[in-house]
C-alpha atoms as one frame of an Amber mdcrd trajectory, in Angstrom:
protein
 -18.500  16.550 -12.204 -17.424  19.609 -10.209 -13.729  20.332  -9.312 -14.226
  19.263  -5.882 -15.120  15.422  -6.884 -12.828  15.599  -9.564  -9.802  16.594
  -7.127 -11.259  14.193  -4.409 -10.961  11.359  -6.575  -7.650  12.016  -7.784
  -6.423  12.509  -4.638  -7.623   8.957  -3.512  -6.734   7.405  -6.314  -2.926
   8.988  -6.192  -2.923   7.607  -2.238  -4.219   3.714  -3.612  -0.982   3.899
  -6.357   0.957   5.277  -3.618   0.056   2.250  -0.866   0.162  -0.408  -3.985
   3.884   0.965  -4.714   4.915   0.386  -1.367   3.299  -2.673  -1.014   4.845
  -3.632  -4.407   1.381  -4.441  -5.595   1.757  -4.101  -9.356  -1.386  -5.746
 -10.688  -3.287  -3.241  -8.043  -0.880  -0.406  -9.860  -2.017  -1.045 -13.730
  -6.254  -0.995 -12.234  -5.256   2.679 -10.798  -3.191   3.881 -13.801  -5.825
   2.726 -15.719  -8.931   4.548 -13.691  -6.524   7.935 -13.148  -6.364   7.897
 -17.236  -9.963   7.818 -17.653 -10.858  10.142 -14.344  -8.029  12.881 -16.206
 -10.391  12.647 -19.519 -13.290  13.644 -17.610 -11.183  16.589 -15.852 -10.101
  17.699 -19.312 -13.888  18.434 -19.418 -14.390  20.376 -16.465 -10.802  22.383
 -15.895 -10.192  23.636 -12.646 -10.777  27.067 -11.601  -7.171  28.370 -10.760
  -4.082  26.799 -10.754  -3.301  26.427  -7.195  -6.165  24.215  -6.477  -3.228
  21.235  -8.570  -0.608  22.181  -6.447  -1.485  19.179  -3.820  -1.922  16.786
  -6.265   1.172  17.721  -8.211   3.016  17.459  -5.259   1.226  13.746  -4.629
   1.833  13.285  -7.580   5.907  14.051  -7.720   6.093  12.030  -4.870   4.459
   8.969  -6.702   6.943  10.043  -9.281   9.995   9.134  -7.158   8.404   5.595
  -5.728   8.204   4.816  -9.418  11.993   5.583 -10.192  12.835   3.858  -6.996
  10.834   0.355  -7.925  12.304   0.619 -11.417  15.628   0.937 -10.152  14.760
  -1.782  -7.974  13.565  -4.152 -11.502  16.622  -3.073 -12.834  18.732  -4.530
 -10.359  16.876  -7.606 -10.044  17.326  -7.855 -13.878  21.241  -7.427 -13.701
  21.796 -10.319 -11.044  19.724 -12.892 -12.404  21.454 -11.979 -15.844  25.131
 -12.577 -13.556  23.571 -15.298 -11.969  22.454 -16.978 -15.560  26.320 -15.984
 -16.308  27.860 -17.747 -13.893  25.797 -21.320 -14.386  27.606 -20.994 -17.545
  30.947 -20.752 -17.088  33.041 -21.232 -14.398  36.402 -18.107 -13.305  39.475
 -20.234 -11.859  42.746 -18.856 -11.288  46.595 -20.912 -12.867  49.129 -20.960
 -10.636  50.089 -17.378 -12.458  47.862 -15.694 -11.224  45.850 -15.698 -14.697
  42.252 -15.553 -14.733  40.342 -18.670 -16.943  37.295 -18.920 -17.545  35.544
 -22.586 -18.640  32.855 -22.058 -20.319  29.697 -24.552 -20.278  29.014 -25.821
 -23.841  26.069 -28.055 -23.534  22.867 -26.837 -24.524  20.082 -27.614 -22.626
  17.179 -28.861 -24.630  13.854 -30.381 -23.797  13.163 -33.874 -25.213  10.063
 -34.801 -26.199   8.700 -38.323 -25.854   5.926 -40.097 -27.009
């Protein structure tokens, strides 16, 4: 392969991750990591010339970088407030006539039965 395939079909590839983590396409995300890890061991083959000719993809690739932090910021959240949201189905905050927080908390378990 020489350096210009190599660097065109990184470059496309970083662009499809790219549009799948805008698009929040994950499935479409682990098909590119997966073809990017197997296009870098043929690269590791055939180095590039000089150094500069990675400085576009590096920077494609830093801003890849960021999307990623962002969407697993965004996972992260999503984690935290169903976690609250499984919290509050199980207990309920009220207030006494003190001012005083209480909390009830739910007790019953919630098991499948199984009938035959």
């Amino acid at each position: 392969m020489t350096d210009g395939a190599w660097a065109e079909k990184l470059t496309a590839l970083i662009e499809e991750e790219r549009q799948a983590l805008l698009n929040g396409d994950l499935d479409s995300i682990e098909k590119v990591i997966e073809r990017k890890q197997e296009l870098i061991v043929q690269i590791a083959n055939t180095p590039p010339n000089s150094p500069d000719e990675l400085e576009p993809l590096r920077l494609q690739l830093r801003r890849n970088q960021v999307l990623y932090d962002h969407a697993l910021a965004g996972l992260r959240n999503v984690a935290d407030r169903l976690g609250t949201l499984r919290r509050l189905r199980k207990s309920l905050d009220t207030y006494d006539a003190y001012g005083q927080r209480q909390s009830i908390e739910d007790t019953t378990e919630n098991q499948l039965e199984r009938r035959a």
